[in-house]
C-alpha positions in Angstrom: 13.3 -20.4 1.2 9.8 -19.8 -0.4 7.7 -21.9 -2.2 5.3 -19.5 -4.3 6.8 -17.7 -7.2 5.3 -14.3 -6.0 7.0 -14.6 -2.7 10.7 -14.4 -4.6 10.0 -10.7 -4.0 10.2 -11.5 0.2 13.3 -13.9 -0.6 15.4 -11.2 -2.2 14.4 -8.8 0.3 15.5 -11.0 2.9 18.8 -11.1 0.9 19.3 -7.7 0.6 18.4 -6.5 4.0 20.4 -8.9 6.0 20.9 -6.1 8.7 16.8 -6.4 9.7 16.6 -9.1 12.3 14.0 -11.3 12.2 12.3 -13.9 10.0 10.7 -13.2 6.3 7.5 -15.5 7.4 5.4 -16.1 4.1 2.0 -15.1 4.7 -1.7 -15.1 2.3 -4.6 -13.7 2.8 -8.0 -13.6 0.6 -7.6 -9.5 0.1 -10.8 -8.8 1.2 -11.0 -6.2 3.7 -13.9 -3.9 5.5 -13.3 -0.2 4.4 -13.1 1.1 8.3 -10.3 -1.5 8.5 -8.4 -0.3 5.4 -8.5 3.2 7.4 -7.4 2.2 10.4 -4.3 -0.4 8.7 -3.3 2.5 6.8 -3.2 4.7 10.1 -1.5 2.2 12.5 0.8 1.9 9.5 1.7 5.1 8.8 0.9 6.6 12.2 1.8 10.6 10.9 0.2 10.2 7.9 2.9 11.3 5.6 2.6 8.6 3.4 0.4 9.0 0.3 -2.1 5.9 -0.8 -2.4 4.5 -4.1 -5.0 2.3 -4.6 -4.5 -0.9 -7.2 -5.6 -3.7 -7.7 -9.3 -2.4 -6.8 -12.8 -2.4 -8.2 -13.9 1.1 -5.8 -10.8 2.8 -5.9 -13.2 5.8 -5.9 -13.8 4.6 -2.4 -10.9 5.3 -1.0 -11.0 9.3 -0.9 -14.1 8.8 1.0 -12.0 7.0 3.5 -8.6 9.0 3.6 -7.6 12.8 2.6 -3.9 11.5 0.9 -5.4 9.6 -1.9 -3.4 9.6 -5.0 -5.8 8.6 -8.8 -3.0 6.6 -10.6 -4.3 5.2 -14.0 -3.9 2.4 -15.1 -1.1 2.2 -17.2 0.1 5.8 -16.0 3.5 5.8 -14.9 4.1 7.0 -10.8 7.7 7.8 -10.0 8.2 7.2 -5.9 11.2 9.0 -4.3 
């Protein structure tokens, strides 16, 4: 179904959520991002704002508090359970 090796995580997925209609469409982009946009994705993404933010795989993580009030400071290497 997918070509990239980091997209198996999308195949399986797709293979264990067989009751979600639709397509798994694979997808890049370059990961960079204006911070006003990162607000408002987060936003329309979690419209309540219930959800808490990690940030990873980031230079300014210390940005992002700046941006949002539900910023959680995960180290690396620090173990986060989600529930």
């Amino acid at each position: 179904m997918f070509g990239c090796s980091l997209c198996r995580i999308a195949e399986q997925a797709a293979l264990q959520c067989p009751e979600v209609a639709g397509d798994f469409i694979q997808a890049h982009t370059s990961g960079h991002i204006f911070p006003a946009h990162v607000a408002a994705f987060l936003d329309r993404l979690d419209p309540h704002q219930t959800a808490r933010i990690l940030p990873i795989h980031t230079f300014h993580k210390d940005r992002f508090p700046k941006l949002l009030d539900r910023v959680e400071d995960v180290r690396d290497g620090e173990v986060y359970e989600v529930v």
